[in-house]
BAVEX-69825 format. One record per atom (N, C-alpha, C): residue number from 1; atom name; z, x, y. Coordinates in nm, 4 decimals, decimal comma. Example, Ala and Ser with C-alpha at 12.3 -4.5 7.8 and 13.67 -1.06 7.14 Angstrom:
// residues 2
 seq atom       pz       px       py
   1    N   0,7800   1,3190  -0,5690
   1   CA   0,7800   1,2300  -0,4500
   1    C   0,7800   1,3200  -0,3300
   2    N   0,7080   1,2850  -0,2250
   2   CA   0,7140   1,3670  -0,1060
   2    C   0,7870   1,2900   0,0030
//
This chain:
// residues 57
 seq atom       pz       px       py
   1    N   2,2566  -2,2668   5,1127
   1   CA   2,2428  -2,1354   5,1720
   1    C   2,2692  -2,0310   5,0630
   2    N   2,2021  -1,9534   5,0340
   2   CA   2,1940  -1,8182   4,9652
   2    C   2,2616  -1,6767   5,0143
   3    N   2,3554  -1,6174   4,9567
   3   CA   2,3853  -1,5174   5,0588
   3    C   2,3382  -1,4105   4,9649
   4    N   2,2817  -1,2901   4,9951
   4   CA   2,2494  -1,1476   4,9695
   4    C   2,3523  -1,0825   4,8707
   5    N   2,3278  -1,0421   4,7962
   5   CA   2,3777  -0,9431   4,6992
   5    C   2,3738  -0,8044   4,7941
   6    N   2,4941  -0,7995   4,8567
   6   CA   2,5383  -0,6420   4,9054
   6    C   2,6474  -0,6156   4,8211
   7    N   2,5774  -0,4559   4,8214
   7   CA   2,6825  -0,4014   4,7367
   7    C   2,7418  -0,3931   4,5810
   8    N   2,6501  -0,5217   4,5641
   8   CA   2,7273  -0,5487   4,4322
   8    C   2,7291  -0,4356   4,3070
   9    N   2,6831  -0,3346   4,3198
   9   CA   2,7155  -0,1928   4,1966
   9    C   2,8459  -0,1253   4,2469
  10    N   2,9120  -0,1417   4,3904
  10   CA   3,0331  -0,0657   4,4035
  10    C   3,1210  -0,1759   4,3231
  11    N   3,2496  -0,0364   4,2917
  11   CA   3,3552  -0,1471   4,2802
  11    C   3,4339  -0,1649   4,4028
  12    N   3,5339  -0,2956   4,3666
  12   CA   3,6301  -0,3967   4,4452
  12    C   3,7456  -0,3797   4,3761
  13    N   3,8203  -0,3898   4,4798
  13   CA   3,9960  -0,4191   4,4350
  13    C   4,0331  -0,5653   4,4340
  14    N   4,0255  -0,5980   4,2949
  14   CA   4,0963  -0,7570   4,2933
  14    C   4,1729  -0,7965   4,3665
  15    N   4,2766  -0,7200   4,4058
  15   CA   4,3926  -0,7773   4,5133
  15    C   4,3431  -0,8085   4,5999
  16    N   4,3083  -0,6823   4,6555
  16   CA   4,2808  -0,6639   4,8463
  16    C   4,1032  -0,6890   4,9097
  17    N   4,0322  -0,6933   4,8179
  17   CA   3,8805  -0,7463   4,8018
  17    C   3,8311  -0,6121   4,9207
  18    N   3,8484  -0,4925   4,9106
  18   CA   3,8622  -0,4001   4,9778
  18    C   3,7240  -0,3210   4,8674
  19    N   3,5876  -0,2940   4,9453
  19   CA   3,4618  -0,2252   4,8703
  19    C   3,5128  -0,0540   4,8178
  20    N   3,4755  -0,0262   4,7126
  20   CA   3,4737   0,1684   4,6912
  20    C   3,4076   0,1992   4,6796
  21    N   3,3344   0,3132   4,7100
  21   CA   3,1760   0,4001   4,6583
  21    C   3,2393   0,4356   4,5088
  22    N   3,3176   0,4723   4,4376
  22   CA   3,3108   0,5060   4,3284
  22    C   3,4439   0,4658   4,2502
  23    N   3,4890   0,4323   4,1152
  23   CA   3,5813   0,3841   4,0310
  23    C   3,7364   0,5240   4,0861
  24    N   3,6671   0,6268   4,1159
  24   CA   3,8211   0,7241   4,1204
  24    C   3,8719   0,6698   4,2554
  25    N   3,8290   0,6347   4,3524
  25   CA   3,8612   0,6026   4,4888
  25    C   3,9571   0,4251   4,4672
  26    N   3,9273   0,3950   4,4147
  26   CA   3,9409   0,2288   4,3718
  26    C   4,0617   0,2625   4,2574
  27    N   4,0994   0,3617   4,1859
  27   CA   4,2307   0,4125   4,0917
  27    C   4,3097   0,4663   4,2074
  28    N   4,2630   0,5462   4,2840
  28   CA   4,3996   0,5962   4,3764
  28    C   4,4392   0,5060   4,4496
  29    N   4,3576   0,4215   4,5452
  29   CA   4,3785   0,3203   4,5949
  29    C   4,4546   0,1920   4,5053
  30    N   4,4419   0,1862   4,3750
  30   CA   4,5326   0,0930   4,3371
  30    C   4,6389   0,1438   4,3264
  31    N   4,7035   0,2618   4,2717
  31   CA   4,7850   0,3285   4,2448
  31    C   4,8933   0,3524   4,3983
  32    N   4,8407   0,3621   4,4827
  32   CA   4,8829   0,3796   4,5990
  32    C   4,9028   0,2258   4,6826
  33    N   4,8384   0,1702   4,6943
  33   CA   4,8388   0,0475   4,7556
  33    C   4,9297  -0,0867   4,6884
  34    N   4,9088  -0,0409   4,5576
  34   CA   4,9152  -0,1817   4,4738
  34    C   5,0355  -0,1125   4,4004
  35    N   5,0821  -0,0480   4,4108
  35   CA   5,1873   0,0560   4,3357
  35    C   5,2896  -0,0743   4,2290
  36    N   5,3162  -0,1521   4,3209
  36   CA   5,4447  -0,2558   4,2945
  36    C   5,3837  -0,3287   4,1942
  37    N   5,2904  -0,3996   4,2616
  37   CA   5,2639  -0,4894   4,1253
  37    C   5,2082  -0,4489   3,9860
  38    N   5,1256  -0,3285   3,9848
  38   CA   5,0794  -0,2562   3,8669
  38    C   5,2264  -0,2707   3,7555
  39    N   5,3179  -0,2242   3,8516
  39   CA   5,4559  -0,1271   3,7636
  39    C   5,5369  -0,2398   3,7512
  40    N   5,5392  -0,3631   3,7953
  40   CA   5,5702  -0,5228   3,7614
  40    C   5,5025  -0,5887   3,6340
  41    N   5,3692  -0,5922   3,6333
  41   CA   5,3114  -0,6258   3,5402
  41    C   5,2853  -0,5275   3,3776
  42    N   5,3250  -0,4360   3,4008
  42   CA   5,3305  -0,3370   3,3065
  42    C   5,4741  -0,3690   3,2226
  43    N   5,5473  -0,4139   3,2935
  43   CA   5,7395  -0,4336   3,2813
  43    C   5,7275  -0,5643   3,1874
  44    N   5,6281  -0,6337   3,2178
  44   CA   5,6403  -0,7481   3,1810
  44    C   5,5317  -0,7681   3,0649
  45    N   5,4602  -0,6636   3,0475
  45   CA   5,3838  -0,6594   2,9193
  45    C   5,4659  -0,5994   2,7804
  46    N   5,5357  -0,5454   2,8423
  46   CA   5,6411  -0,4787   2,7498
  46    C   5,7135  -0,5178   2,6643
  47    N   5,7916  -0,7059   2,7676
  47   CA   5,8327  -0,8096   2,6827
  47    C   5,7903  -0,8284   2,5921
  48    N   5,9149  -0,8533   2,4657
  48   CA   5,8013  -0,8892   2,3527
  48    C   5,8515  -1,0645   2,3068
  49    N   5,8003  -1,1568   2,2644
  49   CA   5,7727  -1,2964   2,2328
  49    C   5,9811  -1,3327   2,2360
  50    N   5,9309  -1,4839   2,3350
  50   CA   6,0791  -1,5083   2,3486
  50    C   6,1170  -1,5723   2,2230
  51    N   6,2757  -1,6150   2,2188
  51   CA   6,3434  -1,6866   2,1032
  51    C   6,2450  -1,8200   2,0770
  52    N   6,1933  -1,8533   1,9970
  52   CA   6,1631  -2,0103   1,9307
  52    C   5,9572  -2,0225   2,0197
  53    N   5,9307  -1,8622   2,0201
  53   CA   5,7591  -1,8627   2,0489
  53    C   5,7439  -1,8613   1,9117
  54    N   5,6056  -1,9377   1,8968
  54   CA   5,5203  -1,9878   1,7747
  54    C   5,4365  -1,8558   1,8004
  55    N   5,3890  -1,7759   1,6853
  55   CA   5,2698  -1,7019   1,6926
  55    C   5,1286  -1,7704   1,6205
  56    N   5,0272  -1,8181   1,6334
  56   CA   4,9419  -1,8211   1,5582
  56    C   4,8649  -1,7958   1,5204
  57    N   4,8106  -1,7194   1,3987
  57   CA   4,7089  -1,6540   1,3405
  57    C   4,6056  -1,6620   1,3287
//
């Protein structure tokens, strides 16, 4: 079974799989909705490499 390509030029919210007519609607909506995990994952990008991480070049 084949299903139809709807929609597919709007964007989507990865989380909530929730459609937007345009990218500013889909920023407030993350910003607002998703508030927690944005400002979680940001916290945790911040970390920088634990005791005895290998970097490789």
């Amino acid at each position: 079974m084949v299903l139809p390509l709807v929609d597919e030029d709007k964007p989507k919210c990865f989380l909530c799989h929730v459609t937007f007519d345009d990218y500013e609607d889909l920023r407030k909506h993350q910003e607002t909705k998703h508030k927690d995990f944005f400002e979680y994952h940001e916290k945790q990008a911040e970390k920088g490499p634990s005791p005895g991480d290998v970097s490789i070049f």
